[in-house]
C-alpha positions in Angstrom: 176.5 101.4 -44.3 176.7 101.8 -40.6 179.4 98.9 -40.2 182.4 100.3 -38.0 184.9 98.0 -39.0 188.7 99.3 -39.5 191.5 100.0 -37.6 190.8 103.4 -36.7 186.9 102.4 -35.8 187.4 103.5 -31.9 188.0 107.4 -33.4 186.0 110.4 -33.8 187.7 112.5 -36.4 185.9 116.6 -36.3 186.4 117.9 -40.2 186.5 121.2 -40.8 188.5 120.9 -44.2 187.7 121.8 -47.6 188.8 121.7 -51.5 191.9 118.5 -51.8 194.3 117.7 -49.5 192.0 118.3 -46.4 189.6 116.3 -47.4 192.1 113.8 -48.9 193.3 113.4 -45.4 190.4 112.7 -43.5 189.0 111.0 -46.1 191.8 107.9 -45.5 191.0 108.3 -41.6 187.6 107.6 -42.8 188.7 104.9 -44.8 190.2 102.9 -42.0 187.2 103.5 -39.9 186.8 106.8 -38.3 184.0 108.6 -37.7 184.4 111.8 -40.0 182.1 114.3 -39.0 182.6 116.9 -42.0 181.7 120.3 -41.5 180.5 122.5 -43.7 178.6 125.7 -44.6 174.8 125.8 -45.6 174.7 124.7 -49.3 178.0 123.2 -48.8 181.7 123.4 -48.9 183.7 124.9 -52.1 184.5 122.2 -53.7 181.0 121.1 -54.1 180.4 124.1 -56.6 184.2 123.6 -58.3 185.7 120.9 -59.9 187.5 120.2 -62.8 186.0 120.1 -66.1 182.7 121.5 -64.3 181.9 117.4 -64.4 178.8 116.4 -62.1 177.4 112.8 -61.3 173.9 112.8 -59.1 174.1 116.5 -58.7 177.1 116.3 -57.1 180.9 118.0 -58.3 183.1 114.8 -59.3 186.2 116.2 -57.4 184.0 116.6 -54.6 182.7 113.0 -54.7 186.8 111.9 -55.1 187.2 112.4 -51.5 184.7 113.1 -49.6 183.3 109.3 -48.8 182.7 107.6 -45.8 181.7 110.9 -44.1 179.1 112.2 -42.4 177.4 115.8 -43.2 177.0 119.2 -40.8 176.0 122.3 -41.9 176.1 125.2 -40.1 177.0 128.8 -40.2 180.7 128.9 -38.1 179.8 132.2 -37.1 176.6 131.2 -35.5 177.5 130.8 -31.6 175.2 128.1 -31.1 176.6 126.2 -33.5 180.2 126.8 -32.2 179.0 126.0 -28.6 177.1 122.8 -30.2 180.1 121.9 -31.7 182.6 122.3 -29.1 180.3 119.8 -26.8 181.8 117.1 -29.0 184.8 117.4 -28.3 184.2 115.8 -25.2 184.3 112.4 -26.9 186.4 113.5 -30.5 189.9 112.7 -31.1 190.9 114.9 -33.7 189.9 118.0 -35.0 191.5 119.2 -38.9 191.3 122.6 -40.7 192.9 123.6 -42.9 191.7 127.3 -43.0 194.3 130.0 -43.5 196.1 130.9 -39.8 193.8 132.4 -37.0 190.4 132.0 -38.7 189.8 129.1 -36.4 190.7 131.0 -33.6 188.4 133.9 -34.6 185.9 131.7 -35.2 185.9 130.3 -31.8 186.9 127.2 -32.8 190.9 127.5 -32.1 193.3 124.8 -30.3 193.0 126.2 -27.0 189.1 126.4 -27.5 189.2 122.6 -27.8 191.8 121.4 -25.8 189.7 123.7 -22.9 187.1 120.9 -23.4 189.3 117.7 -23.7 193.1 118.3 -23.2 193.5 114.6 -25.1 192.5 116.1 -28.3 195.0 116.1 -31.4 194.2 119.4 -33.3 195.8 119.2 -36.7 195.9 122.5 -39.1 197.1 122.5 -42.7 197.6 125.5 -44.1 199.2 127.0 -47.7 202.7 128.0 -46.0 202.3 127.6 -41.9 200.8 128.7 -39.3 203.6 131.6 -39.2 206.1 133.1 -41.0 206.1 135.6 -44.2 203.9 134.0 -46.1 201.4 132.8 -43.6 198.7 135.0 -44.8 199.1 134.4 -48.3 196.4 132.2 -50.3 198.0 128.0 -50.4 197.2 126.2 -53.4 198.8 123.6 -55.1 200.0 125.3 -58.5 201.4 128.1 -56.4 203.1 125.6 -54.1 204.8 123.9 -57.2 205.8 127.7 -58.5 207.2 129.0 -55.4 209.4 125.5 -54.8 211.2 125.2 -57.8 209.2 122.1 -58.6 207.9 123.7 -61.8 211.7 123.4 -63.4 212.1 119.5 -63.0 209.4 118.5 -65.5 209.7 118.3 -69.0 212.5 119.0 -71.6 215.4 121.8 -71.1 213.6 123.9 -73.4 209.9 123.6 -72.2 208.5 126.5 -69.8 207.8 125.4 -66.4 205.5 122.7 -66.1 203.1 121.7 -63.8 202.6 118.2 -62.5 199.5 116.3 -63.9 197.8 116.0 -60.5 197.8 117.8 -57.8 200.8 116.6 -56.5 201.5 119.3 -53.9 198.2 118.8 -52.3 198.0 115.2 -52.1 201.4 115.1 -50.8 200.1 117.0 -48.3 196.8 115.4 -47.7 199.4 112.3 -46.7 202.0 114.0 -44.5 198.6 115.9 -42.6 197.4 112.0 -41.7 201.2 110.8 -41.0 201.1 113.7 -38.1 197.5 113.0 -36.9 198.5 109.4 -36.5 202.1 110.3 -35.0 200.0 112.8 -32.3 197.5 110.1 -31.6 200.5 107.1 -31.0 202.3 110.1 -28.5 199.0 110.6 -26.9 198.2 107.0 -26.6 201.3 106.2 -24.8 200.4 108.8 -22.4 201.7 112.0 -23.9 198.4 114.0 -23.7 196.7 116.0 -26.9 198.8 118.2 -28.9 198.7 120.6 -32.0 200.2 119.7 -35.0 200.6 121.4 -38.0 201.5 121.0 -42.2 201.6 122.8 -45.0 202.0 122.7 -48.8 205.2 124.8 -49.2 207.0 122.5 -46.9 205.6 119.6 -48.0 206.3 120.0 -51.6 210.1 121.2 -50.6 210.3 117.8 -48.7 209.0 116.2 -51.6 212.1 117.3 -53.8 214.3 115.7 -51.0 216.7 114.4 -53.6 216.5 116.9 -55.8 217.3 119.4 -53.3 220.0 117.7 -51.4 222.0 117.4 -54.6 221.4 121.0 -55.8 222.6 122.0 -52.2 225.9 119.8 -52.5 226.5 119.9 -56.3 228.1 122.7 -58.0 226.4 122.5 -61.5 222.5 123.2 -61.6 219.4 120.7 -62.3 219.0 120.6 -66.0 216.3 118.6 -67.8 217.4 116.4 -70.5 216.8 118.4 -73.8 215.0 115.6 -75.8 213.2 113.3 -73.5 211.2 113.7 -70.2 212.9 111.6 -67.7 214.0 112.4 -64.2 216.3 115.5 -64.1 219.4 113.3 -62.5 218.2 110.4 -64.6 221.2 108.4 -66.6 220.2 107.4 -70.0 218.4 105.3 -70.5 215.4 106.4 -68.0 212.7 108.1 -70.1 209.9 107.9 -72.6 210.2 106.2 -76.2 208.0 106.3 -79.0 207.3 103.0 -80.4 205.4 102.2 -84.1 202.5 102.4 -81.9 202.4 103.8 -79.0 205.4 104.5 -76.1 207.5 102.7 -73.1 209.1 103.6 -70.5 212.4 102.7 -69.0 214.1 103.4 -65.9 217.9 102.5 -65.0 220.2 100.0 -66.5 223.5 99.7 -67.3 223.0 100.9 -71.5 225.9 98.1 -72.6 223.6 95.3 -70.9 220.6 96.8 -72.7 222.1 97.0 -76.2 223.4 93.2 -75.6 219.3 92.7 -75.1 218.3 94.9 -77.9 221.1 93.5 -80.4 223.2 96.9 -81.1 226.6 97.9 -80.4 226.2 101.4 -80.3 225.5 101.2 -76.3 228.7 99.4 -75.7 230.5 102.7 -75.5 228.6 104.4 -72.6 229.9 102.2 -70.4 230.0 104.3 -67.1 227.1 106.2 -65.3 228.8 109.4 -65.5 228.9 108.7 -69.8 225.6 107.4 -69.5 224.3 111.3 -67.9 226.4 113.2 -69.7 225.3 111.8 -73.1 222.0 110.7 -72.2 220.3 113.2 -75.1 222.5 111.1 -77.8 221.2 108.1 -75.9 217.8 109.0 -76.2 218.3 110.1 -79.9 219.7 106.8 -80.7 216.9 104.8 -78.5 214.5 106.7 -80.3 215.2 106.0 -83.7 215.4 102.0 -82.7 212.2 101.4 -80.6 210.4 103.5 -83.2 210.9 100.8 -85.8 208.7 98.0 -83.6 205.3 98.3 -81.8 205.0 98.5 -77.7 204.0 94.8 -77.3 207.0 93.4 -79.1 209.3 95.5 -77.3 207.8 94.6 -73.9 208.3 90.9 -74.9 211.9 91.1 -75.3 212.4 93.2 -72.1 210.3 91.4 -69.4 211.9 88.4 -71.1 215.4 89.6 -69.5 213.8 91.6 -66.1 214.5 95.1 -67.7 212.9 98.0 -66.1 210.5 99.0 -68.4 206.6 99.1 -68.9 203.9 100.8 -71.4 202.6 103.9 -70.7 198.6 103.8 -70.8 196.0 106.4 -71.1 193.4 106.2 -68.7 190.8 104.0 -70.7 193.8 101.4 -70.9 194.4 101.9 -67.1 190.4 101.3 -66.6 191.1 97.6 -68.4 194.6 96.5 -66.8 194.2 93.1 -65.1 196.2 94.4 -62.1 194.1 97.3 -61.3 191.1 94.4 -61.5 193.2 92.2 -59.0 193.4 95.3 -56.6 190.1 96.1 -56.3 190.4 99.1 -56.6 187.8 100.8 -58.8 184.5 101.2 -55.8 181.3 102.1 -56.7 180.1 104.9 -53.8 176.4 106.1 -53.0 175.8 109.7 -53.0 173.9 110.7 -50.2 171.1 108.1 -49.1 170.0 106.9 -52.4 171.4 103.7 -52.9 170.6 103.8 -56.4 172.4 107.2 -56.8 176.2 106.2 -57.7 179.5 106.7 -59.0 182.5 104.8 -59.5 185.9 105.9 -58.1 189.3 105.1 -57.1 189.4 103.0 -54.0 191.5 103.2 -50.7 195.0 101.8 -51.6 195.1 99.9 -48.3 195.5 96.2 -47.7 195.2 94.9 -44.0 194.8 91.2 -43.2 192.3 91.7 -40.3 191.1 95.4 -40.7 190.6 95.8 -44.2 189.2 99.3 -45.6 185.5 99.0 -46.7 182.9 101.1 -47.8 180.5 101.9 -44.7 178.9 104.9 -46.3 178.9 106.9 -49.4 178.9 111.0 -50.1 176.7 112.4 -47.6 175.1 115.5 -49.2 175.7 118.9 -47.7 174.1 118.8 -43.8 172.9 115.2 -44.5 173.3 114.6 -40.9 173.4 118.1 -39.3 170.4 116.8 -37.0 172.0 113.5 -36.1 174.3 115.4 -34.8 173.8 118.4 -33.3 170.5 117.8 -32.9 168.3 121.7 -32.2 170.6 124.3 -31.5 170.2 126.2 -28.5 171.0 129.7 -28.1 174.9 130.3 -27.0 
């Protein structure tokens, strides 16, 4: 588990992230290689005493374990000045430092930009924060319901006459997590061609606005509103006949086509008539009516038989325990089975790193360290500040 290997092998990545998209993002730094040093407090960080459905494996909160691997342990107590004076010694030899505390608790704690780029002006100090490091709402709590809530993304799920609706998972924050490691790499490219060290910051608000980007550029240049479709869950802009259909057994999916080629597959001529995309949105809900009523009359597997048959769009829409069996997850690789903390025979089994490189492939150099695993590996005895 010591094995280096990665692209990003040559970095030393300082943690100071907790709950999702923090840790999401340093966990794919870790992924690739770095050395994540994750900091935490004594007994641990949040998300090792909340998780959802309260589920535990070795001890250990699940949504902790998702993505916290490939990461060592500290824990210390912030406000401890030896600990803040052991810490900032490393950054001697770090390259990036992440938080994503709300703005200026770093800086109280001692433990701000300037505080670090005092020690090594190289640095890359990257914050994430609910809605920036300024601003009205810089104070306010960031998580990623509220994110979906205050952005509108709430209304773009669902059928016209549903409530809001929350994504599934926790889009906001893993949207994020991935726009936090985009601007850590970006800093570190600038810095590497001989920019210097910089701060750069995300957050969810402006994330999960950017994540609308074409839902919000044609609300801001289209005079009629968003509307979901009022008997299917497609996109919002979506043309008939991209949705969800019930089949005798179970349900597909289809995205775009043009609806008289799909009736010429499906052997109706009720489809010939919504020959334009503009028919095709406007009376997508008699569409999906219609679609409906004839995919309802054959099972999933038959349907999918005729479609791939003639390249149409379309696949079945599995539950999980049908996802856990699918040949093409198998052909990833991408179910890993992690160590928690230095038991080898203490494990769980997870989603992989999504990654494929032909020389520097992701591996898995060490598991879920448990909370200050390697506080003395690192540190070593703190001296009085």
């Amino acid at each position: 588990m010591t094995d280096q290997h990665g692209p990003l092998s040559h970095l030393k990545v300082l943690d100071f992230t907790q709950l999702l998209q923090g840790p999401l993002a340093t966990q794919i730094l870790a992924d690739l290689g770095a050395d994540v040093i994750k900091f935490e407090k004594p007994g641990g960080e949040w998300m090792r005493h909340w998780g959802i459905l309260a589920s535990r494996t070795h001890g250990e909160m699940d949504s902790f374990l998702a993505f916290n691997r490939n990461k060592r342990s500290v824990a210390v107590d912030l406000k401890d000045p030896a600990a803040v004076a052991a810490i900032l010694r490393l950054a001697e030899d770090a390259d990036v430092v992440v938080e994503n505390f709300r703005p200026g608790v770093m800086d109280r704690l001692g433990l701000g930009y300037d505080a670090f780029a005092a020690r090594n002006p190289e640095l890359v100090y990257a914050s994430s924060s609910g809605y920036g490091q300024s601003g009205p709402y810089a104070g306010r709590p960031g998580q990623d319901l509220l994110a979906q809530a205050m952005t509108g993304a709430l209304t773009l799920t669902g059928r016209r006459d549903d409530p809001p609706l929350a994504c599934g998972i926790g889009i906001a924050d893993e949207y994020t997590g991935m726009h936090l490691v985009t601007a850590i790499l970006a800093a570190l490219c600038n810095r590497d061609a001989g920019g210097g060290g910089q701060r750069v910051a995300v957050d969810l608000f402006s994330c999960t606005v950017a994540a609308q980007q074409q839902e919000l550029t044609v609300h801001l240049n289209r005079d009629e509103p968003l509307q979901r479709a009022a008997g299917n869950v497609g996109h919002v802009g979506g043309t008939a006949p991209f949705g969800i259909y019930g089949t005798a057994d179970g349900h597909l999916a289809l995205a775009m086509m043009a609806l008289p080629r799909l009736g010429q597959i499906l052997g109706v001529a009720w489809l010939d008539e919504f020959d334009s995309d503009e028919l095709a949105f406007r009376e997508r809900d008699r569409v999906h009516a219609l679609l409906d009523a004839h995919f309802g009359t054959d099972t999933t597997a038959r349907w999918l038989e005729l479609l791939d048959a003639h390249d149409v769009w379309c696949a079945p829409v599995q539950d999980h325990d049908q996802l856990e069996r699918d040949p093409q997850l198998a052909h990833a690789g991408l179910l890993w089975e992690v160590p928690v903390g230095d038991d080898p025979e203490a494990t769980f089994r997870t989603v992989g790193s999504p990654f494929s490189f032909s020389k520097t492939p992701p591996r898995l150099r060490r598991g879920v360290p448990r909370a200050g695993q390697d506080t003395a590996a690192v540190l070593g005895a703190l001296e009085p500040a």
